[in-house]
C-alpha positions as CSV (number, residue, x, y, z in Angstrom):
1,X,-21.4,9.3,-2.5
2,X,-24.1,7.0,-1.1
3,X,-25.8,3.9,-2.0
4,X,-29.5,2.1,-1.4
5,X,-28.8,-0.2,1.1
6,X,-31.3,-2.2,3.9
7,X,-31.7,-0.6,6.9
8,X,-33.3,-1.1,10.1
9,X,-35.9,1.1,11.2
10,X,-35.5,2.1,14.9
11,X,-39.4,2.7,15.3
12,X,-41.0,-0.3,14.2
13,X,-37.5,-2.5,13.9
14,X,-38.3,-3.7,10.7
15,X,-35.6,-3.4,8.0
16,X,-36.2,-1.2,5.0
17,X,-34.4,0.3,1.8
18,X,-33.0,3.3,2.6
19,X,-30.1,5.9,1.3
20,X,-27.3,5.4,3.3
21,X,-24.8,8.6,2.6
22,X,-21.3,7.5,1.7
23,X,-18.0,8.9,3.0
24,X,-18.1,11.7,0.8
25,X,-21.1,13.0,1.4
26,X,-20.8,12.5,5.4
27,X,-17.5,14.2,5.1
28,X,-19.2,17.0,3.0
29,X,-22.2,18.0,5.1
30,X,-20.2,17.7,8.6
31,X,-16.8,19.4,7.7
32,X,-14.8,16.2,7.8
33,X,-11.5,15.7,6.1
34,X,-11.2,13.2,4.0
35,X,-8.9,11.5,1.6
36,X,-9.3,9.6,-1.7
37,X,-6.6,7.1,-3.1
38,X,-5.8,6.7,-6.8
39,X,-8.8,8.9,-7.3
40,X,-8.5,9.0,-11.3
41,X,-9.9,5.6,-10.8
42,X,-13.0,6.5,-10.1
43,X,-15.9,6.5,-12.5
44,X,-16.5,9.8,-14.8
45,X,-20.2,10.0,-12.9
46,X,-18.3,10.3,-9.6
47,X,-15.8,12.3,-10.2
48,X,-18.6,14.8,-12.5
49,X,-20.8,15.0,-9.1
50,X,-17.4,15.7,-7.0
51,X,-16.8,18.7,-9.3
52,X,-20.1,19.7,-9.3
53,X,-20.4,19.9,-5.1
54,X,-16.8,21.8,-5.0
55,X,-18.0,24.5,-8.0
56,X,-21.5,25.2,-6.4
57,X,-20.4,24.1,-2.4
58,X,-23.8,21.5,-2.4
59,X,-24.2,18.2,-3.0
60,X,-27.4,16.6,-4.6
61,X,-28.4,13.1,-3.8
62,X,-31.3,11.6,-5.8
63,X,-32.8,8.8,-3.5
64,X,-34.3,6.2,-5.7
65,X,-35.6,4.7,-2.3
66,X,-37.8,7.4,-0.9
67,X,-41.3,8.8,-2.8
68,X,-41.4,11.8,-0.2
69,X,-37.9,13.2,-0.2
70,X,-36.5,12.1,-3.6
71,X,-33.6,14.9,-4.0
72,X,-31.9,15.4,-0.9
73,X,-29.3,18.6,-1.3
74,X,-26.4,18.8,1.6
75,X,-24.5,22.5,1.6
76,X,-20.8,22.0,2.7
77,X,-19.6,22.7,5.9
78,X,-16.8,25.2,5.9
79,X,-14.5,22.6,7.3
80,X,-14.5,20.3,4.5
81,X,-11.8,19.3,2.9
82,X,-10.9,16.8,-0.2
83,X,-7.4,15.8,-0.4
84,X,-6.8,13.1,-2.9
85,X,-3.9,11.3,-4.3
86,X,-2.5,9.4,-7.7
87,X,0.0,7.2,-9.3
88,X,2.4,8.7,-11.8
89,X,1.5,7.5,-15.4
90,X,5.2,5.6,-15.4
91,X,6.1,2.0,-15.4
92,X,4.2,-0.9,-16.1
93,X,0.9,1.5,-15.4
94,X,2.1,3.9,-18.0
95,X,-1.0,4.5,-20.4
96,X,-3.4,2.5,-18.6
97,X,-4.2,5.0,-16.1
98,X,-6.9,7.6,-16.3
99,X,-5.8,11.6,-16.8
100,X,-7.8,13.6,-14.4
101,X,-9.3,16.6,-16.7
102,X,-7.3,19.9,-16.3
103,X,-10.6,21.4,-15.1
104,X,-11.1,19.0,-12.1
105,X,-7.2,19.2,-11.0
106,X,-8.1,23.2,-11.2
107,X,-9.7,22.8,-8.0
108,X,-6.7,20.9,-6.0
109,X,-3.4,22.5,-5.1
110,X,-1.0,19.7,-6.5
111,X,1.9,18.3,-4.7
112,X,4.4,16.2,-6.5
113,X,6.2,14.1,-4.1
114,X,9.2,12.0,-5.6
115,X,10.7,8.5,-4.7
116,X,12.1,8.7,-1.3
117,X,15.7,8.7,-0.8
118,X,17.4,5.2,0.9
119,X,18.2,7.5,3.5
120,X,14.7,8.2,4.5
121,X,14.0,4.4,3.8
122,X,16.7,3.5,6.0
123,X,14.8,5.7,9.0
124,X,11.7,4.0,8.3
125,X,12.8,0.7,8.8
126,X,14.7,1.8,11.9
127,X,12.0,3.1,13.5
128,X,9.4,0.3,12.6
129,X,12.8,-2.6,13.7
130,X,13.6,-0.6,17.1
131,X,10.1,-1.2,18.9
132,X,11.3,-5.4,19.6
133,X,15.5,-4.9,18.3
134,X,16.3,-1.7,19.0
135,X,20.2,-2.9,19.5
136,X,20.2,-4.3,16.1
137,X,18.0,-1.6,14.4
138,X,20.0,0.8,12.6
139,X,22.7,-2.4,11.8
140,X,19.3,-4.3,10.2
141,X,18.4,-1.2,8.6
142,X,21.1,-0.4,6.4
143,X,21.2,-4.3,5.6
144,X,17.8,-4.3,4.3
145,X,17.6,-1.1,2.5
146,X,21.4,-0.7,0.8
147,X,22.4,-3.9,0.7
148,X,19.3,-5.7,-0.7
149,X,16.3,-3.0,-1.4
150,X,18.7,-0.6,-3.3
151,X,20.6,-3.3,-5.2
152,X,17.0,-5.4,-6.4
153,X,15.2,-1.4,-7.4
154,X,18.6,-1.0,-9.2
155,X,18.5,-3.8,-11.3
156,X,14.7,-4.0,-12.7
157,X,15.5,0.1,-13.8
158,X,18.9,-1.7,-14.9
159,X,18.0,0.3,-18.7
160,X,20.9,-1.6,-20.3
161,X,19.1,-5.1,-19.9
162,X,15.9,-6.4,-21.4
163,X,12.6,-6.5,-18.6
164,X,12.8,-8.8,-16.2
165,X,9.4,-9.5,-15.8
166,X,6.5,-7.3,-16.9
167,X,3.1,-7.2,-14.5
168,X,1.8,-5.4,-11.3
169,X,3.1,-8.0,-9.5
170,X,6.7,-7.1,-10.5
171,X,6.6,-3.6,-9.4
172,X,8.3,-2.9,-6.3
173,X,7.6,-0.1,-4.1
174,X,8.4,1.0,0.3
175,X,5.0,-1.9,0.9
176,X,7.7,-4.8,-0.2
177,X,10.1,-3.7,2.4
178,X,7.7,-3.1,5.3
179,X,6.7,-6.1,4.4
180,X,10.2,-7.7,5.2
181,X,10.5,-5.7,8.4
182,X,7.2,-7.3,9.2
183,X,8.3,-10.4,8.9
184,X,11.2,-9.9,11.3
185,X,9.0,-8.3,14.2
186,X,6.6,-11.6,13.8
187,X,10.1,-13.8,13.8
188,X,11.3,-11.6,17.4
189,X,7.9,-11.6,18.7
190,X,8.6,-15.2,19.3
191,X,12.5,-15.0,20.0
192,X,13.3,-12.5,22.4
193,X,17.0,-12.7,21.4
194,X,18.6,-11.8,17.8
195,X,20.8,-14.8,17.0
196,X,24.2,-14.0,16.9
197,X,25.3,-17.0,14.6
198,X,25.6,-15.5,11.2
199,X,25.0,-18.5,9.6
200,X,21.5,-18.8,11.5
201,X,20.6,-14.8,11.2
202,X,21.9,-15.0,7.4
203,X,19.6,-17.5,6.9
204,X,16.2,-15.9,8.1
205,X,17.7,-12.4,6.1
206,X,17.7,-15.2,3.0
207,X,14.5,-16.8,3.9
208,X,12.4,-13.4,4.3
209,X,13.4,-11.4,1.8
210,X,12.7,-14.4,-0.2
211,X,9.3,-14.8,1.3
212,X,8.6,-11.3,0.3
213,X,10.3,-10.3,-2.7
214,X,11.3,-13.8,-5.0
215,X,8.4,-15.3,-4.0
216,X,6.3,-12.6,-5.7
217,X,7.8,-13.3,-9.2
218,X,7.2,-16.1,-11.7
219,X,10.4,-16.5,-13.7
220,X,13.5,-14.5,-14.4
221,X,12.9,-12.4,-11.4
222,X,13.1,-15.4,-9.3
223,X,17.0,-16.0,-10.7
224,X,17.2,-12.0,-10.1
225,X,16.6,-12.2,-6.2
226,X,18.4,-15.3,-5.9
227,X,21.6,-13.7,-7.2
228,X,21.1,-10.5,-5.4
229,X,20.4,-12.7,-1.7
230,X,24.1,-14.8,-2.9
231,X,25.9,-12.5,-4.3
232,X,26.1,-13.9,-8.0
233,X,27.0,-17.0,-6.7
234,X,29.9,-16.1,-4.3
235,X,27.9,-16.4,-1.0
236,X,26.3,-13.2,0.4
237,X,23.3,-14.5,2.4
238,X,23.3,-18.0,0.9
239,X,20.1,-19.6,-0.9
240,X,16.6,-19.3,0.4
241,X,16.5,-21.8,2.7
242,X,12.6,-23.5,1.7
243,X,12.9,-26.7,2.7
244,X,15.0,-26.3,5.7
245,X,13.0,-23.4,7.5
246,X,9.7,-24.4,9.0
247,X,6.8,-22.0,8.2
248,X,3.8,-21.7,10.5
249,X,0.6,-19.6,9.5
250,X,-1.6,-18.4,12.5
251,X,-5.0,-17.2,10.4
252,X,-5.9,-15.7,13.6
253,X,-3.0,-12.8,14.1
254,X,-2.7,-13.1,10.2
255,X,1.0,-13.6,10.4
256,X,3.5,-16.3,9.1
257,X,6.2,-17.7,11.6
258,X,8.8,-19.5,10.2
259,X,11.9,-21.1,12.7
């Protein structure tokens, strides 16, 4: 909504505390569209004055910071709108996430979007591969998402075996994956050509998907990925290569090279 906040003062260009309006409010009073994240984790008082400026269209801002105008009301502009989204109350998150009251979800129109399908995926990641690989795109993409992605989502919602490892960290969602495309644009941004040796190009597979997704866990999800990225031992892309491959980190472009 807002906070106090030092300001300078244009006048006299001395700096000052001041009310300075939050997204909310900006997007409220000018018609704006705007759109909150995981917005059943906001505070109760947040989410009591967002009800309140959608039931009576105006938005009241006490400002501690001024003697002279200490309620400041903004009407809403008739093109405002709220759109706002939240995680299911599944997983590792299931319980520990706030419900949203059916009163304030009576002002949205709710949209329930499922998982996407691995053929979406797979569009995705050609897409995002095709603007430096374009001739190895749609081959890359169906590596990535049916013959790795699918197979590691498979076997953490395996129900028949105990959890592999419990934490946010474990989940795995589309970000792991973009990730891993990531990784191969940085890797082509400084080698024009795909290798064609599929010992070498198994190898960087290995090495990334290890970089993004065994990397990430702490114990039996580590022997998890392993297997996947070898096949249960009888070779797929062979083992993450960590001491062989060289890793470079440019803090500047805030990517990771490896060769």
């Amino acid at each position: 909504l807002g906070k106090v906040a030092l300001a300078v003062d244009e006048l006299s260009q001395t700096t000052r505390l001041q009310f300075v309006d939050g997204p909310f409010t900006i997007a409220f009073a000018r018609g704006y569209w705007i759109l909150f994240d995981e917005l059943n984790l906001a505070q109760d008082t947040v989410l009591q004055a967002i009800e309140s400026a959608l039931d009576t269209r105006q938005l009241i801002i006490h400002n501690m910071s001024s003697a002279q105008q200490s309620v400041v009301v903004h009407r809403m502009h008739p093109d405002f709108r709220l759109f706002a989204t939240q995680n299911p109350n599944t997983g590792f998150f299931k319980g520990k996430r706030e419900k949203l009251s059916p009163s304030f979800l009576s002002r949205f129109r709710p949209l329930i979007f499922k998982e996407l399908p691995d053929s979406e995926w797979r569009e995705i990641v050609k897409k995002r591969l095709s603007t430096l690989m374009p001739d190895q795109a749609d081959v890359l993409a169906e590596l990535l998402v049916s013959n790795f992605n699918a197979n590691i989502k498979a076997a953490l919602h395996d129900s028949t075996q105990t959890l592999i490892e419990a934490g946010p960290y474990a989940e795995i969602s589309i970000r792991e994956l973009l990730k891993w495309v990531e990784l191969l644009l940085c890797w082509q941004k400084q080698n024009p050509l795909w290798s064609q040796d599929t010992t070498i190009r198994a190898a960087l597979l290995s090495f990334s998907a290890w970089c993004v997704y065994g990397a990430r866990y702490r114990a039996t999800g580590r022997r998890l990925v392993e297997n996947i990225l070898t096949d249960n031992g009888r070779g797929g892309w062979g083992c993450p290569a960590l001491k062989n491959i060289k890793m470079i980190v440019n803090h500047v472009e805030k990517c990771v090279y490896f060769d």
